[in-house]
C-alpha positions as CSV (number, residue, x, y, z in Angstrom):
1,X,-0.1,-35.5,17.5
2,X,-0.2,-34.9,21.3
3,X,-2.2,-32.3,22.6
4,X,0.5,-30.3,24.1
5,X,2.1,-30.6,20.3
6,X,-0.6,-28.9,19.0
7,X,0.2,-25.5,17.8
8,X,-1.5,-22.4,19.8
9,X,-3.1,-19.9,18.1
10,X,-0.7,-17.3,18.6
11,X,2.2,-19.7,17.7
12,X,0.7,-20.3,14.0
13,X,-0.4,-16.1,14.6
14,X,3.1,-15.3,15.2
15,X,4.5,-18.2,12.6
16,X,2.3,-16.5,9.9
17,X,3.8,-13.0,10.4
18,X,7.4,-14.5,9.8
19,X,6.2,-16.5,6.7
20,X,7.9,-15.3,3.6
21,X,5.4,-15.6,0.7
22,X,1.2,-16.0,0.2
23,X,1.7,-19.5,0.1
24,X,3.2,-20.1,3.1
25,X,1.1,-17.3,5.0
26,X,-2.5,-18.7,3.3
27,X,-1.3,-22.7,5.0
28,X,-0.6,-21.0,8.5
29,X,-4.2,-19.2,7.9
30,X,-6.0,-23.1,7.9
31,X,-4.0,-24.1,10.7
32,X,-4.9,-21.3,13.0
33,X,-8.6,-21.5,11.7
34,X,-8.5,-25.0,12.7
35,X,-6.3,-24.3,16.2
36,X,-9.3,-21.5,16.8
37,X,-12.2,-24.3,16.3
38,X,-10.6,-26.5,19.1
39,X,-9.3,-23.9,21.2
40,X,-11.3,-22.4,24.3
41,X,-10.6,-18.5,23.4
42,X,-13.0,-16.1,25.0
43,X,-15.0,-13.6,22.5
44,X,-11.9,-10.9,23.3
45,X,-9.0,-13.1,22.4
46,X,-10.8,-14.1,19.5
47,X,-11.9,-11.2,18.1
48,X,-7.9,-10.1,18.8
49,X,-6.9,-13.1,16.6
50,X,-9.4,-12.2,14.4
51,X,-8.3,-9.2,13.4
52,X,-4.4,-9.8,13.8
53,X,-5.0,-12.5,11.3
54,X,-6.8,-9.8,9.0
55,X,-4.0,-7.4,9.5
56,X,-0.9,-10.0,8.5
57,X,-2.7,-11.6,5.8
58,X,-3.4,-8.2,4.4
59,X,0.2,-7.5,4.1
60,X,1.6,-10.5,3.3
61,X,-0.6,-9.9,-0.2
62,X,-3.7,-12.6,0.6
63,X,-6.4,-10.4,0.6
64,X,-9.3,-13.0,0.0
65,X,-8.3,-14.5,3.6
66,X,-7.2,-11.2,5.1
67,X,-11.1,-10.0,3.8
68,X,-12.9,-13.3,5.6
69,X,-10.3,-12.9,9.2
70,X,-11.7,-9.3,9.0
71,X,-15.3,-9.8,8.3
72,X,-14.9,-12.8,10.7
73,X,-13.6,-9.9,13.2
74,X,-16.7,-7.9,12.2
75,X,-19.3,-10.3,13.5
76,X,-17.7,-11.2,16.4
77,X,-17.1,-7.5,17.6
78,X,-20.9,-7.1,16.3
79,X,-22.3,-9.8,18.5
80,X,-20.4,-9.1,21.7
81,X,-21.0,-5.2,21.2
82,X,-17.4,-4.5,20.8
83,X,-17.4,-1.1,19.2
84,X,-13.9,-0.4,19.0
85,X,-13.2,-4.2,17.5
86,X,-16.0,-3.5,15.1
87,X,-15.0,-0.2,13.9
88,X,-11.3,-1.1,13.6
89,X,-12.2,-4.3,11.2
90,X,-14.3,-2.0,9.3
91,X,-11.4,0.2,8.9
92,X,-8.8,-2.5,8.1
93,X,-11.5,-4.0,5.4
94,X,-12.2,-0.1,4.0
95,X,-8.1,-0.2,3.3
96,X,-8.1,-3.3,1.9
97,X,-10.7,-1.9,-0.4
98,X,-8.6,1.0,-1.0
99,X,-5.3,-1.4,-2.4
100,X,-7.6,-2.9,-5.0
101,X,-8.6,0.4,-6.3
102,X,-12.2,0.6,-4.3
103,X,-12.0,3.7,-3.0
104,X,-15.8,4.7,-2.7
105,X,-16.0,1.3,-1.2
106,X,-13.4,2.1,0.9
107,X,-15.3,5.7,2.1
108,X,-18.4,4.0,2.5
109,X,-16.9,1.1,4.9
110,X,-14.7,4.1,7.0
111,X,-17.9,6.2,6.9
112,X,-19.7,2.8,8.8
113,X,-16.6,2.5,11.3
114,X,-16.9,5.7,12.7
115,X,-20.0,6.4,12.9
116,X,-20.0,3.0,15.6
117,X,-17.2,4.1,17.3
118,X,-18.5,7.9,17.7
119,X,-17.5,11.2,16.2
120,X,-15.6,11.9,19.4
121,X,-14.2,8.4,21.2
122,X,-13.9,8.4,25.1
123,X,-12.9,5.1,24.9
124,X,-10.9,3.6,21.8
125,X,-8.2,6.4,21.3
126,X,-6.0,4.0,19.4
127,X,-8.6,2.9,17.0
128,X,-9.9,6.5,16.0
129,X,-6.4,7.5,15.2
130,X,-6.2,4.8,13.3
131,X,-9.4,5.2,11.3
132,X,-7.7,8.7,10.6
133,X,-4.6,7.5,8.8
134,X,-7.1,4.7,7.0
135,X,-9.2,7.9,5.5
136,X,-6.2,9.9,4.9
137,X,-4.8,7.3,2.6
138,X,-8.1,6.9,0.6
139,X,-7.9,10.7,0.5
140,X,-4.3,10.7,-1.4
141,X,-5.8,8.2,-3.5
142,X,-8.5,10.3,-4.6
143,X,-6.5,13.4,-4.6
144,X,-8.2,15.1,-2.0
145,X,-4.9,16.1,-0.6
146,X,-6.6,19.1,1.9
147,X,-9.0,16.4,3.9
148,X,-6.1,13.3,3.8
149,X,-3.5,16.6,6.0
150,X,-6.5,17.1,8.4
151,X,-6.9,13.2,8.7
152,X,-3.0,12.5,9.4
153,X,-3.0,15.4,11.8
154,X,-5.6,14.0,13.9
155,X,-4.2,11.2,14.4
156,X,-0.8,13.2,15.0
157,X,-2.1,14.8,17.5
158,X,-4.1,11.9,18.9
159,X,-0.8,9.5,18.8
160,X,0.9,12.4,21.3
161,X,-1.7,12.7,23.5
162,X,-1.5,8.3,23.9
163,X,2.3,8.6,24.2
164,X,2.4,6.4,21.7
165,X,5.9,6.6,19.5
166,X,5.1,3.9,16.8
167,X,1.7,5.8,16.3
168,X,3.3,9.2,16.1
169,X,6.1,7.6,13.0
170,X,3.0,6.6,11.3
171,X,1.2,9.4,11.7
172,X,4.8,11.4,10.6
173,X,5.3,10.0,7.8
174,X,2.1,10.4,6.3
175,X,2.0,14.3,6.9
176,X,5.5,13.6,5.0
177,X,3.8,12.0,2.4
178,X,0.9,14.5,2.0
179,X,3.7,17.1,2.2
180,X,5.5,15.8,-0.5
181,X,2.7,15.4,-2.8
182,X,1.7,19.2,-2.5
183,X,5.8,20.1,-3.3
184,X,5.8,21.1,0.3
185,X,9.2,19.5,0.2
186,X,10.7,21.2,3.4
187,X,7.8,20.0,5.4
188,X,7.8,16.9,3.8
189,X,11.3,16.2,4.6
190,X,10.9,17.2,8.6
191,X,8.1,14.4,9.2
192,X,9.8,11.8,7.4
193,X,12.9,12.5,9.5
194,X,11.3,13.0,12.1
195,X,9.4,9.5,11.7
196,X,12.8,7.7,10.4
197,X,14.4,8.7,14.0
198,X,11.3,7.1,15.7
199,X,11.4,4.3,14.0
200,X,15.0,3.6,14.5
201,X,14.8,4.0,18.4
202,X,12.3,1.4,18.5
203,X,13.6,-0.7,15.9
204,X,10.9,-0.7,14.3
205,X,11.8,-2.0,10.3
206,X,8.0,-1.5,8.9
207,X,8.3,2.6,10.0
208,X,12.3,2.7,8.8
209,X,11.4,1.6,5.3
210,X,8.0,3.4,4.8
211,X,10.3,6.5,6.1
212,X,13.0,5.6,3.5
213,X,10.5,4.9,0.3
214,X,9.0,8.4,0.8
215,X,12.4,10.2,1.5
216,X,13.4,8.6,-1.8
217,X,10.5,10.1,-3.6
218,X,11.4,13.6,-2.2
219,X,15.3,12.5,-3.9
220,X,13.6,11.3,-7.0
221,X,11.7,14.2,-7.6
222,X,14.1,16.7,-6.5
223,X,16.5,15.0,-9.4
224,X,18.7,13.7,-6.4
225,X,19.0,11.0,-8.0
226,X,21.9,8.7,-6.5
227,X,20.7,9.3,-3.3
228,X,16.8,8.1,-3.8
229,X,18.2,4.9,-5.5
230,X,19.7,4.6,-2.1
231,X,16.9,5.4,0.3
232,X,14.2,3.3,-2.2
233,X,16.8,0.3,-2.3
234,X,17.6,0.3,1.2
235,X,13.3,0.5,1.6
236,X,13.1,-2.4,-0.5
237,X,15.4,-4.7,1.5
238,X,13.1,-3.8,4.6
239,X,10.1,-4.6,3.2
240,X,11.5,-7.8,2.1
241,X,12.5,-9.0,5.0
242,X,9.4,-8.4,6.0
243,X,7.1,-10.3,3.5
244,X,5.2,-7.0,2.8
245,X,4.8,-7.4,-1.0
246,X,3.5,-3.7,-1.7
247,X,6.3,-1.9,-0.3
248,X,8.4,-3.9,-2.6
249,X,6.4,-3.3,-5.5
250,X,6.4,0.2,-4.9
251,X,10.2,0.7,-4.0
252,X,10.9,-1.3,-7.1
253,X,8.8,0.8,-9.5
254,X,10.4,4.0,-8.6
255,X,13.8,2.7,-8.8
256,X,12.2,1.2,-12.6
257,X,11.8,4.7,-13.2
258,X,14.7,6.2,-12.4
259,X,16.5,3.8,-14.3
260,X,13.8,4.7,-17.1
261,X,14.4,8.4,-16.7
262,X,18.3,7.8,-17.0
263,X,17.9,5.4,-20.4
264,X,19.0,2.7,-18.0
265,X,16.6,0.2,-20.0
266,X,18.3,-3.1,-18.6
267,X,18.3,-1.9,-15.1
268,X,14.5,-0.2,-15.5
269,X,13.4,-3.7,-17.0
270,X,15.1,-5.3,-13.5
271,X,12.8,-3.4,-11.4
272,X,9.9,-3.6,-13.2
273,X,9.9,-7.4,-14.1
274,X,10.6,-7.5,-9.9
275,X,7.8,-4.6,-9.3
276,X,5.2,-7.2,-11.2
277,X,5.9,-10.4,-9.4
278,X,5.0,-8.6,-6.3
279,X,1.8,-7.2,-7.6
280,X,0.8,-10.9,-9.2
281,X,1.6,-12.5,-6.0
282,X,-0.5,-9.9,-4.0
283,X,-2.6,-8.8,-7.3
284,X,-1.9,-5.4,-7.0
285,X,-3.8,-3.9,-9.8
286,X,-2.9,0.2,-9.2
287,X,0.7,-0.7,-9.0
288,X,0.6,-2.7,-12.4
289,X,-0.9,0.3,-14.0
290,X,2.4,2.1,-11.9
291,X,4.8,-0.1,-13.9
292,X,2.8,0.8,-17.5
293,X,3.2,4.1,-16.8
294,X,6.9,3.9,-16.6
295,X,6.7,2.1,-19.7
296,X,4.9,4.6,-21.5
297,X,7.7,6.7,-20.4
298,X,10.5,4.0,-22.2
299,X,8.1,4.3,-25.0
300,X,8.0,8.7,-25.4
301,X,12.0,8.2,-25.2
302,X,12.1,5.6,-28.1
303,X,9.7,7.7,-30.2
304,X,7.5,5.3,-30.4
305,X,4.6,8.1,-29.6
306,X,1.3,6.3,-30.4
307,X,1.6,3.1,-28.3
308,X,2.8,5.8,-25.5
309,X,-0.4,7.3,-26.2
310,X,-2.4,4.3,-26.3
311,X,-0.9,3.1,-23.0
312,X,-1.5,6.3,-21.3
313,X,-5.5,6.2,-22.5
314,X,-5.8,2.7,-21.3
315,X,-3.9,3.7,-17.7
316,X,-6.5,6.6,-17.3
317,X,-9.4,4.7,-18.1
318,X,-8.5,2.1,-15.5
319,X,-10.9,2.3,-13.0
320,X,-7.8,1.2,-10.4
321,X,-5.4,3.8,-11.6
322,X,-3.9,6.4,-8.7
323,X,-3.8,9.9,-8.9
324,X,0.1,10.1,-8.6
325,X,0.3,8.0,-11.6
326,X,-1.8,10.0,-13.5
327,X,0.9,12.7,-12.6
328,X,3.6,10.8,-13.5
329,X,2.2,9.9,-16.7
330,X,1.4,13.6,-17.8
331,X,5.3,14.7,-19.1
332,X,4.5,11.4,-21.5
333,X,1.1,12.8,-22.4
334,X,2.3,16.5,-22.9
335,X,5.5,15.0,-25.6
336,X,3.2,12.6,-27.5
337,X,0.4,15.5,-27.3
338,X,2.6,18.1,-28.9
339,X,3.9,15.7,-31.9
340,X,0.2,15.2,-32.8
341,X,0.6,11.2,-31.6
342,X,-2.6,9.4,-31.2
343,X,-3.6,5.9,-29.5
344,X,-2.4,2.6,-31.9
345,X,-5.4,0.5,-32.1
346,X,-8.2,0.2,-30.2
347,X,-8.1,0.7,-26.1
348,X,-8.0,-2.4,-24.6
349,X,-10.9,-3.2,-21.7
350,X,-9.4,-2.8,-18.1
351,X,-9.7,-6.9,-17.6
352,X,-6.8,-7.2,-20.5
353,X,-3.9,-5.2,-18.1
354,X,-1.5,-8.5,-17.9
355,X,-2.0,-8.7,-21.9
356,X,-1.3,-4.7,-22.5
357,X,1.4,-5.2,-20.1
358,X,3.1,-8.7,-21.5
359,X,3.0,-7.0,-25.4
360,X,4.3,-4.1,-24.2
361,X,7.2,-5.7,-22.6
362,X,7.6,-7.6,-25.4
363,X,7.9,-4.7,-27.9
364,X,10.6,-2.8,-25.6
365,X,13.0,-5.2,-24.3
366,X,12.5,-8.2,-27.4
């Protein structure tokens, strides 16, 4: 191969963020590694690559190369004294934390980022804001819903102040999010239309379906429930097209469940069996606990009360479990409760979770 054949960095960066699946994103990782070791970047365009290659492997699903780009990013930003570059990686490493269910990990790497950028940034604007929505998400997940509104606000407000529009749709649809989760519904609803507008006059997909998937929830929990099939199906497309496994697995749960709440049991099996090849492919372990829920739901509704009970146990002990799927498990809990149901066997260990979730798939669509 020629030299001027050779792929650029940001040609494999840029051919990585259209890939479709791990695979595909994990050979365009070697390549650019490779590309990086004979090119002649500087310490800033490296550490950039660096942590662009972090932040696409991340959501294309590859975390064990999206965690070495980052940490690669970390020492680079260390040993040039780049303490914006350093604090975001930090960040970006704390979140992938957070997706595998780390989420004192998670605090503990955030808590390291800002103290090296600074309580209070002259410089680096961007980057605090978003080490704000990175701690308001860990917050949801530990259901500290107070602290994860004052995070999303800061970097509101921060996002406004840069002029920044993609920043402020973020920042808007996670005070939607937060919103929502405390039944602030109204409020709820005005940032995540506020942030679907944004996002559609910059044509920006990523903010349109993160808009969508939470004003489906809104719909979905409000009982509206043609129109969050809509809003979660139209989410799902997006993130598709856009290789980001979790929003798929996500949008594809809650439409499992609305299928699950109607009695729809082909159509919930659909969604879930599509909800966990995403999370195998980007081994997403609270969203596979996500899907069990919904199956301990199927499970209530068949009367088959002690497996429900069991698989409710085994969700809560997870270590990985989210707080909003302890929510949604606890109509199950309160029906097999009040019929005097108890767990079926013994409670599998947390490392089982494919077996508990193959049997139980087994037992309800044979």
């Amino acid at each position: 191969m020629t030299p001027a054949a050779t792929p650029s960095p940001q040609h494999l960066l840029e051919s990585m963020r259209l890939a479709v699946n791990e695979k595909d994103a994990a050979a365009f990782s070697l390549a650019l590694e490779r590309a990086i070791q004979n090119s002649t970047l500087e310490s800033p365009e490296r550490l950039k690559t660096f942590i662009q290659a972090g932040e696409t492997l991340y959501q294309k699903g590859c975390h064990a190369e999206a965690r070495r780009w980052l940490e690669l990013g970390t020492e680079e930003a260390r040993q040039a004294n780049q303490k914006g570059g350093q604090a975001l990686a930090l960040g970006l490493l704390a979140d992938l934390e957070r997706t595998q269910g780390n989420y004192r990990n998670a605090l503990s790497r955030l808590t390291q980022a800002r103290q090296i950028l600074g309580e209070y940034p002259a410089h680096d604007k961007d980057i605090s804001a978003q080490l704000h929505i990175i701690s308001g998400l860990n917050y949801i997940s530990l259901g500290e819903y107070h602290n994860a509104r004052e995070a999303f606000y800061e970097a509101y407000q921060t996002y406004n102040q840069l002029n920044d529009l993609k920043g402020k749709a973020l920042a808007a649809n996670r005070l939607g999010t937060v919103a929502m989760m405390e039944a602030n519904y109204s409020e709820a609803e005005k940032y995540l239309r506020e942030s679907l507008e944004v996002s559609k006059q910059l044509n920006d997909h990523h903010g349109m379906a993160g808009a969508l998937m939470n004003l489906g929830e809104i719909q979905r929990i409000q009982q509206a429930f043609p129109a969050a099939c809509v809003s979660y199906a139209q989410a799902s497309t997006l993130f598709a097209q856009l290789g980001l496994q979790r929003g798929v697995c996500i949008a594809e749960n809650n439409l499992g469940h609305i299928a699950a709440e109607l009695r729809d049991y082909p159509t919930s099996k659909q969604h879930y069996l599509s909800a966990l090849e995403c999370a195998r492919i980007a081994n997403l372990l609270p969203d596979k606990l996500d899907t069990l829920a919904g199956l301990a739901l199927i499970c209530v509704q068949r009367n088959l009360l002690d497996d429900a009970a069991r698989l409710a146990q085994f969700i809560l002990l997870h270590p990985a479990h989210l707080q909003e799927t302890e929510k949604f498990l606890e109509p199950a809990q309160r029906v097999s409760a009040s019929k005097g149901a108890s767990p079926s066997g013994e409670i599998p260990p947390p490392s089982q979770l494919d077996q508990v979730i193959a049997e139980t798939l087994v037992k309800l669509f044979p």
